[in-house]
C-alpha positions as CSV (number, residue, x, y, z in Angstrom):
1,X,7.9,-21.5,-25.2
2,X,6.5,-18.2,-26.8
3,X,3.5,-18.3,-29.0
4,X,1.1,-15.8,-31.2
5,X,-2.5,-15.7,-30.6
6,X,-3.2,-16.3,-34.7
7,X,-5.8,-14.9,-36.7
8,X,-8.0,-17.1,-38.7
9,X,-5.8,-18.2,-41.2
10,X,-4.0,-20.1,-38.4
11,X,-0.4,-18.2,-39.3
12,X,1.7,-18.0,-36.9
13,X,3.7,-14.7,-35.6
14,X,7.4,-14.9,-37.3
15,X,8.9,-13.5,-34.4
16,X,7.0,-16.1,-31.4
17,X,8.4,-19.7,-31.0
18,X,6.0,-22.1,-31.1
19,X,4.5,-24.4,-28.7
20,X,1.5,-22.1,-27.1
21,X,-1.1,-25.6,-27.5
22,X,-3.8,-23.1,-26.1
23,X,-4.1,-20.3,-28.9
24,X,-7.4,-21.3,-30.3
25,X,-8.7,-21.6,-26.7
26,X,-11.5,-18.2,-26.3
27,X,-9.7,-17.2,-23.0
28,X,-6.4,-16.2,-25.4
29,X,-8.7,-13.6,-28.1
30,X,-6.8,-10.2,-28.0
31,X,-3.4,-11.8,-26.8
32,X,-0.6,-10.8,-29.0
33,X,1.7,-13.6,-27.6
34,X,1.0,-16.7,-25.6
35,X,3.9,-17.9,-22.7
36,X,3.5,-21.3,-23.1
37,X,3.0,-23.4,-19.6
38,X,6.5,-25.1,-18.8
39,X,8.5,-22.0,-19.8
40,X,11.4,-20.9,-18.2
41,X,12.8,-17.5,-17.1
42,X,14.8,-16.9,-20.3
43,X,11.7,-17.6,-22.7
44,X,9.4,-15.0,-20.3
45,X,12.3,-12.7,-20.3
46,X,12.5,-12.7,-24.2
47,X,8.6,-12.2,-24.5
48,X,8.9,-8.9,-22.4
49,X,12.3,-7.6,-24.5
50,X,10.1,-8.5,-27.2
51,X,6.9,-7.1,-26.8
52,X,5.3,-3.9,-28.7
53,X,3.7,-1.0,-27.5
54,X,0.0,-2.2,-26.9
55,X,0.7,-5.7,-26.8
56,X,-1.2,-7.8,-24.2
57,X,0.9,-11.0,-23.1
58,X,-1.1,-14.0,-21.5
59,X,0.1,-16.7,-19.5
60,X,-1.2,-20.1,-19.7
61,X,-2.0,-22.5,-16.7
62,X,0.5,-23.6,-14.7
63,X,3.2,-22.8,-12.3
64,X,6.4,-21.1,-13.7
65,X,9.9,-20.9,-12.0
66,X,11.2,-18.3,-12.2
67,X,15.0,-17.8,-11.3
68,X,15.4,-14.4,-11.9
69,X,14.5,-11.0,-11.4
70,X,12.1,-9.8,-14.9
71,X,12.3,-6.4,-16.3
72,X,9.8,-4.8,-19.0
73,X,10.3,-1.4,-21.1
74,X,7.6,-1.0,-23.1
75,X,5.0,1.3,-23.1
76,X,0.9,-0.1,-22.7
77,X,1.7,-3.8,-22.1
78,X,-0.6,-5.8,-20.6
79,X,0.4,-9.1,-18.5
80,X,-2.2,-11.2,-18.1
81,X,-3.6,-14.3,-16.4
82,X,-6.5,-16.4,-16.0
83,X,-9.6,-14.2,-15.7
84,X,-11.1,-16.7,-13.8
85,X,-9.0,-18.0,-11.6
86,X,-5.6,-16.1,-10.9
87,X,-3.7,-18.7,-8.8
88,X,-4.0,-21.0,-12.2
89,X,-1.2,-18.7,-13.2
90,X,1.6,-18.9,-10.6
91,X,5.0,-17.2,-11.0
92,X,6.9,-18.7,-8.8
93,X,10.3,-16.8,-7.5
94,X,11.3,-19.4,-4.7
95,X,14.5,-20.7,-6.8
96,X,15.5,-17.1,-7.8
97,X,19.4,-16.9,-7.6
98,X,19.7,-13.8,-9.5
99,X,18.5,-10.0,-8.7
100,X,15.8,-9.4,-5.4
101,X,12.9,-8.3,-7.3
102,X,10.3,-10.2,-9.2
103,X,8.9,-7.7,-11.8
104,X,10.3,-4.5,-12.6
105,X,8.8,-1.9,-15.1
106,X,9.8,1.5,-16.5
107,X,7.1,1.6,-19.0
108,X,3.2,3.9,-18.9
109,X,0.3,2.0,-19.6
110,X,0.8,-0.9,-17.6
111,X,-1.3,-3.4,-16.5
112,X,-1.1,-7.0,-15.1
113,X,-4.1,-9.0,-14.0
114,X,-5.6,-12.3,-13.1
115,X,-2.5,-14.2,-12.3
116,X,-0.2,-14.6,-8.7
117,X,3.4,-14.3,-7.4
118,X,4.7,-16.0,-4.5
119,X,8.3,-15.7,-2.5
120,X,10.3,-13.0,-4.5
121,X,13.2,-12.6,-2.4
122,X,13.3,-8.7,-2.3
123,X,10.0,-6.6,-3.8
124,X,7.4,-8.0,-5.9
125,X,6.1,-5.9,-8.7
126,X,8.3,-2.3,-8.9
127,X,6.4,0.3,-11.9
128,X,8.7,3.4,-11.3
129,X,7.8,6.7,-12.9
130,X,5.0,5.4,-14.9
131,X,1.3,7.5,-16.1
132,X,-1.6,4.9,-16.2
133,X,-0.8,1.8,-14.2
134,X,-2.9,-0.8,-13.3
135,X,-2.7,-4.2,-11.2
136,X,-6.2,-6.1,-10.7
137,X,-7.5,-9.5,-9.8
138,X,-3.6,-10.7,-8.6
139,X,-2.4,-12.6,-5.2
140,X,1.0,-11.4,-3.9
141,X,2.2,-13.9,-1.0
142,X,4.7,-15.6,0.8
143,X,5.1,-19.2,1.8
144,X,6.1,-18.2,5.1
145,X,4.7,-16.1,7.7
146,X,5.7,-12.9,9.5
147,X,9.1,-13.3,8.3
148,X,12.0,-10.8,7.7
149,X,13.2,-13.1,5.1
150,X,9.7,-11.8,3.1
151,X,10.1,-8.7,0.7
152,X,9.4,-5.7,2.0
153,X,7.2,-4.4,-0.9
154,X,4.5,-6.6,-2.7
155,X,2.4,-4.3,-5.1
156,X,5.2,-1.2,-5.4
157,X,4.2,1.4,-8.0
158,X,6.6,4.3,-7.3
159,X,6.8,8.3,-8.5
160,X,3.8,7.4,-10.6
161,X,0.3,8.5,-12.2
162,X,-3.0,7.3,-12.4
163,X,-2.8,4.4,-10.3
164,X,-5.0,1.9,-9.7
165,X,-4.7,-1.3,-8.0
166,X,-8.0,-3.2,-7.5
167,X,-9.4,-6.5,-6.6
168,X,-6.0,-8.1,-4.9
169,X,-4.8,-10.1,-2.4
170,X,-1.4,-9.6,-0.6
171,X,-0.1,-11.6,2.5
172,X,3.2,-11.8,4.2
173,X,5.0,-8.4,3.2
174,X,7.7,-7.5,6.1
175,X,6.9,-3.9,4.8
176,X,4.0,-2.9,3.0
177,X,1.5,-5.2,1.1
178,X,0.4,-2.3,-1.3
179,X,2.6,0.5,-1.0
180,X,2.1,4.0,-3.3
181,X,4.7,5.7,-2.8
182,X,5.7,9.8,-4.6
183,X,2.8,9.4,-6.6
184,X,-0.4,11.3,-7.6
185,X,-3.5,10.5,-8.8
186,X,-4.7,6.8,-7.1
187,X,-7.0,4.8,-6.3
188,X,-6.6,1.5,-3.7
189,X,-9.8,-0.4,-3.9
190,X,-11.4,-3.8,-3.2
191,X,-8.8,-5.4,-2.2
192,X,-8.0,-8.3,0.9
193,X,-4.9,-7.4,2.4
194,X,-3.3,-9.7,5.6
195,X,-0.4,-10.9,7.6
196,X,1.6,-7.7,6.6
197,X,3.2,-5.2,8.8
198,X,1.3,-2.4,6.9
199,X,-1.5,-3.2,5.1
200,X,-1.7,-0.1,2.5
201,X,0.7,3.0,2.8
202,X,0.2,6.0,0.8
203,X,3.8,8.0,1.2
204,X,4.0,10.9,-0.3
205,X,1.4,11.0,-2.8
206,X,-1.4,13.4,-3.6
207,X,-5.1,12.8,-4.4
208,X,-5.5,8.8,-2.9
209,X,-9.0,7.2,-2.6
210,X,-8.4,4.2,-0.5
211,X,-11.9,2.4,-0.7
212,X,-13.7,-0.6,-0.1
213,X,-10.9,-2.6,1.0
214,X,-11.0,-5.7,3.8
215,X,-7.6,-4.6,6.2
216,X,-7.0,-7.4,9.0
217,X,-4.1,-9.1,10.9
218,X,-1.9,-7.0,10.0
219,X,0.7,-5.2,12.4
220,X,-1.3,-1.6,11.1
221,X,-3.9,-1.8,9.0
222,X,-4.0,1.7,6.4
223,X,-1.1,4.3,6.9
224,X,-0.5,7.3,5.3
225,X,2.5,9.2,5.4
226,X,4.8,12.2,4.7
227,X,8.6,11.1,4.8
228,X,11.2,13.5,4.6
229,X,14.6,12.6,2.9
230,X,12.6,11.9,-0.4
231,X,11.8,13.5,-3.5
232,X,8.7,14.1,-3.4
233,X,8.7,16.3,-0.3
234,X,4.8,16.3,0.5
235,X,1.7,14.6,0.4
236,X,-1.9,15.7,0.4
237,X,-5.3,15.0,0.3
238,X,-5.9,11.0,1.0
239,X,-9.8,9.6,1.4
240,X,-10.0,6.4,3.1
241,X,-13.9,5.1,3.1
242,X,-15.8,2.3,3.1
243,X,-12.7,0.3,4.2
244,X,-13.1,-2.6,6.8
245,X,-10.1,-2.3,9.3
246,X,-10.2,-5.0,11.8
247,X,-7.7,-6.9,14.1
248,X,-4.7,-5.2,12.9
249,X,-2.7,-6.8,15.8
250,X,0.3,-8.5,14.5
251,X,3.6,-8.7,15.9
252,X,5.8,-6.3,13.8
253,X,8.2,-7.9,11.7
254,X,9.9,-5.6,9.8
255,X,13.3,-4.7,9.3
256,X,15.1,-2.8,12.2
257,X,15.5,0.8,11.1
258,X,13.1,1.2,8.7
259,X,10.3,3.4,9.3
260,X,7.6,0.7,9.5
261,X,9.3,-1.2,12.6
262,X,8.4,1.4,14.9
263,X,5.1,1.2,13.9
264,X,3.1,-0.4,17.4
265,X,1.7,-3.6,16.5
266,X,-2.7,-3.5,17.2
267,X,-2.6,0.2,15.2
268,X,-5.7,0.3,13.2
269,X,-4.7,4.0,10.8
270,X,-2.0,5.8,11.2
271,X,-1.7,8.9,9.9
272,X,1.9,10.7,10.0
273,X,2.9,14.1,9.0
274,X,0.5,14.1,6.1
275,X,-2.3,16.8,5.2
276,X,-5.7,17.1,4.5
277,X,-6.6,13.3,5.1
278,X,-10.3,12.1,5.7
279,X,-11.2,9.2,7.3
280,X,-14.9,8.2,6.6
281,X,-17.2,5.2,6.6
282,X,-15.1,2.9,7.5
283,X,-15.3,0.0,10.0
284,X,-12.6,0.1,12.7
285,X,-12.6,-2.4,15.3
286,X,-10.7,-5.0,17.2
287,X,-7.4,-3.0,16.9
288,X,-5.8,-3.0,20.2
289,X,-3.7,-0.4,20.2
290,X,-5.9,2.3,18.6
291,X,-8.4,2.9,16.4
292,X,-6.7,5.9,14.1
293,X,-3.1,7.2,15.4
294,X,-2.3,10.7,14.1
295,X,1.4,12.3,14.5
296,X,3.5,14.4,13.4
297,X,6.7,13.1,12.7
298,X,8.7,15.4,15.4
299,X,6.4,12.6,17.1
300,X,7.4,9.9,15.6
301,X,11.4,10.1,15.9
302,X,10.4,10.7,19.8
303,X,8.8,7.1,19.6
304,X,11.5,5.8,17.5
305,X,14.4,7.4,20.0
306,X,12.4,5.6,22.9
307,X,12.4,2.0,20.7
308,X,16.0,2.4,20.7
309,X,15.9,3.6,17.1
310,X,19.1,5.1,15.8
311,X,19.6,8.6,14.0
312,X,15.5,9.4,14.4
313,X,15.4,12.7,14.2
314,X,14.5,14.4,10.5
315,X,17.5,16.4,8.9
316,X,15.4,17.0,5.5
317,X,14.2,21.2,6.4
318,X,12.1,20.9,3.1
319,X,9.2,18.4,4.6
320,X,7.2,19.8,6.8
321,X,6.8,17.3,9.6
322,X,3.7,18.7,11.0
323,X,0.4,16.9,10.5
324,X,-2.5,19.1,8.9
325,X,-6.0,18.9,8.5
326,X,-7.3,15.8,9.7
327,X,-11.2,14.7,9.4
328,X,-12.4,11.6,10.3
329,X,-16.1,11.3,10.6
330,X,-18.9,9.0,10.3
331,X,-17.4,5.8,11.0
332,X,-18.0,2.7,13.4
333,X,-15.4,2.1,16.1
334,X,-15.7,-0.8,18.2
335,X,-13.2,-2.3,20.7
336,X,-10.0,-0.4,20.0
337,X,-7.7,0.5,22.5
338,X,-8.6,-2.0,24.7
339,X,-4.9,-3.6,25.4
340,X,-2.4,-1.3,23.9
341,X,1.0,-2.1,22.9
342,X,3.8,-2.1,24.9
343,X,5.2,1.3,24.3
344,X,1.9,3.1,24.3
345,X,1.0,1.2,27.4
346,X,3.7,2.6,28.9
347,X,3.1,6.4,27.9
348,X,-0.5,6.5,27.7
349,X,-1.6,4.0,29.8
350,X,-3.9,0.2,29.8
351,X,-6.6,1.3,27.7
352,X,-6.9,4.3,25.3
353,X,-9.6,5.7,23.0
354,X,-10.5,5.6,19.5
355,X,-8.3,8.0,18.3
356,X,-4.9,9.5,19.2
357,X,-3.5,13.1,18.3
358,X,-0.1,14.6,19.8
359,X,-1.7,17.6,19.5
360,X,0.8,19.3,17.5
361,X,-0.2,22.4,15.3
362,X,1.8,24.1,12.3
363,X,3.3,27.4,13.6
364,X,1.4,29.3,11.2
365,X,-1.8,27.8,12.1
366,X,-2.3,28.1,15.7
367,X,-6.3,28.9,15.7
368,X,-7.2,26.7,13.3
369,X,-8.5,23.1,13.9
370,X,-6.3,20.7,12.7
371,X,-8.6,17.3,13.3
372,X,-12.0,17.5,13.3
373,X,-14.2,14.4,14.1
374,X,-17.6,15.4,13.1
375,X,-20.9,16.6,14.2
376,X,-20.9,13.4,16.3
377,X,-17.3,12.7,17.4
378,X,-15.7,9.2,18.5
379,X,-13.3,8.8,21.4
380,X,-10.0,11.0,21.2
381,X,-7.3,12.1,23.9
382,X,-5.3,14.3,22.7
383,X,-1.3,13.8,24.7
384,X,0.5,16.5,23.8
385,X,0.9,20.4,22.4
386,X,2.1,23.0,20.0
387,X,5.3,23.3,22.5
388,X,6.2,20.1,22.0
389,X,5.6,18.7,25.0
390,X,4.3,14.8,24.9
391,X,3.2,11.8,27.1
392,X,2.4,14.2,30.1
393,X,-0.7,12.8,31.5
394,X,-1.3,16.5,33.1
395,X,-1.4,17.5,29.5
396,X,-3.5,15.1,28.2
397,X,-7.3,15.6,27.5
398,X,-9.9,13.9,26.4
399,X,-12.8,16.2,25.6
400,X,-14.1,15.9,22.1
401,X,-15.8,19.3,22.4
402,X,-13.2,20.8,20.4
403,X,-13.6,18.9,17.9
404,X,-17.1,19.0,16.7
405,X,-16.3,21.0,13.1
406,X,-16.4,19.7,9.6
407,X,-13.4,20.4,6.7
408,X,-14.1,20.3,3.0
409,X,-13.5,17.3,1.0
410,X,-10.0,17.5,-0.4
411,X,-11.6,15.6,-3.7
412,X,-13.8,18.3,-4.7
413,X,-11.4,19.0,-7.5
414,X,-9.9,16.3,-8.5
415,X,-9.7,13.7,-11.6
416,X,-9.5,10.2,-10.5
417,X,-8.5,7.3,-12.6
418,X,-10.8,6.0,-15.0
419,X,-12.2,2.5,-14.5
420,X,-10.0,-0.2,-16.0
């Protein structure tokens, strides 16, 4: 049942059902309608068709089946919660028998807050080509752990603007727990992100703050990426500070074939193909494979061709597949490397250091430093070189010397989103 917050002369909305026992309750001032606990899909499906532009829809207590996958349309809605307790609100998708998604949007100016979803059988929430989108205070999860049966994608905003997902909780996503994918403008903060195979992915997006966030027990804790065979053909200028990234040594789980299940499990960062990415402030430790991994994706389809990986190799001559400009400085590492897995074992050896770099430089940019860790640098071996040659421990050095040198800040320039 679908109810109208009323005004004070108690009248009731001529297009809401009734039944929303809550509306005089403080937590529902400002909602336009009230989803009344106990209702089922169709009744939450009609309150999305619906709702206006700049409608806010609230959710009282309680746990809600739902069977099917939701859609919204509308411009600046608002889907909210409990503000002070988001698993009072519980979507529930474990009975869902019709579409794979939980929450799809094609609307700007969306936000939904305070409430959870659990055990959507394919992605979570999906906001495609949206400007201004915001998810805050939610839990994404899934009753069972480390499972391909899980959805790949929990938080999922996609060829988007002015995103900003704050103060979440995501578990169990057999691809990425928050995922920005194509889009520009972002910021990823305060959130508690576990139990994924990637923690948070930036793909293909420009102008990413990634900040104050709690990574751990995930298969890789932060990636950031440049994929060829999309849309969006590049990706520049990600910050990731102030992030805790611990312990990031789960067996990966996802899906054979995809991208993310060549990832090696115990990776703390990795950073493929993208440009002009700094790493700072952050606390990296207890990974066991690495602390920060940087590639370029020539690389990468080498790793994925030695996995066993079919049809690796990039056919997309638009992406440029060569990592630039990395800086990571200023951070604490602590007890990475110190059992790597299998596959890196077996090219690099037992233990490794802090950071690792193929070595790989654009054509075009053969004198130019393309990582730079600093005036006081961590750990590095560098494994490869411009000619592509890899894994050759004659070729492999680990002298930070070259390394001392400082880049600019790619966010000198750039707008952020605005708080809420």
């Amino acid at each position: 049942m679908v109810a109208a917050c009323g005004d004070d002369s108690g009248e009731k909305d001529d297009n809401a059902d009734a039944g929303g026992g809550d509306a005089g309750n403080p937590r529902f001032e400002g909602c336009d309608q009230i989803i009344a606990s106990g209702s089922d899909t169709e009744a939450i499906q009609t309150a999305l068709i619906e709702a206006k532009t700049g409608n806010v829809l609230c959710f009282e207590d309680g746990t809600y089946a739902i069977k099917s996958e939701l859609s919204l349309t509308v411009n600046d809605v608002t889907v909210r919660g409990n503000p002070a307790d988001r698993e009072a609100v519980l979507l529930d998708y474990s009975e869902q028998n019709q579409g794979k998604d939980g929450l799809n949007v094609n609307g700007s100016g969306f936000t939904i807050e305070h409430l959870s979803l659990k055990n959507t059988h394919g992605n979570s929430i999906v906001v495609k080509g949206a400007d201004r989108v915001t998810f805050r205070n939610m839990k994404v999860s899934w009753d069972q752990s480390s499972s391909m049966d899980n959805g790949a994608y929990a938080v999922y905003p996609l060829s988007s603007s002015n995103v900003l997902v704050e103060d979440c909780e995501v578990v169990g996503a057999r691809d990425a727990g928050i995922y920005v994918g194509q889009s520009k403008n972002i910021i990823v903060r305060n959130n508690v992100v576990h139990g994924n195979v990637a923690g948070i992915e930036i793909e293909n997006s420009d102008d990413a703050l990634v900040t104050g966030n709690h990574v751990y027990d995930n298969t890789s804790g932060i990636l950031v990426f440049v994929l060829p065979n999309l849309e969006k053909k590049d990706g520049s200028g990600a910050i990731i500070e102030d992030n805790i990234i611990e312990h990031n040594n789960l067996k990966n789980f996802g899906e054979p074939g995809t991208t993310v299940s060549y990832v090696p499990a115990g990776t703390g960062m990795l950073i493929l193909a993208a440009d002009v990415t700094e790493i700072r402030n952050n606390q990296i430790r207890d990974n066991v494979t690495t602390g920060v991994l940087a590639l370029s994706y020539q690389t990468f389809t080498t790793i994925c061709a030695v996995s066993g990986g079919q049809n690796c190799a990039s056919n997309d001559p638009s992406t440029n597949q060569d990592l630039t400009k990395l800086y990571i400085h200023d951070n604490t590492f602590a007890n990475n490397g110190q059992m790597p897995d299998g596959l890196v074992a077996t090219l690099l050896g037992p233990m490794v250091e802090n950071v690792l770099w193929d070595g790989r430089k654009p054509a075009n940019a053969l004198s130019e430093n393309q990582l730079c860790l600093g005036e006081d640098p961590t750990t590095v071996r560098v494994f490869g070189n411009q000619t592509g040659i890899i894994f050759d421990q004659s070729m492999q050095s680990t002298d930070s010397t070259p390394f001392i040198c400082t880049f600019p800040s790619p966010f000198s320039d750039i707008d952020l989103p605005q708080e809420g």
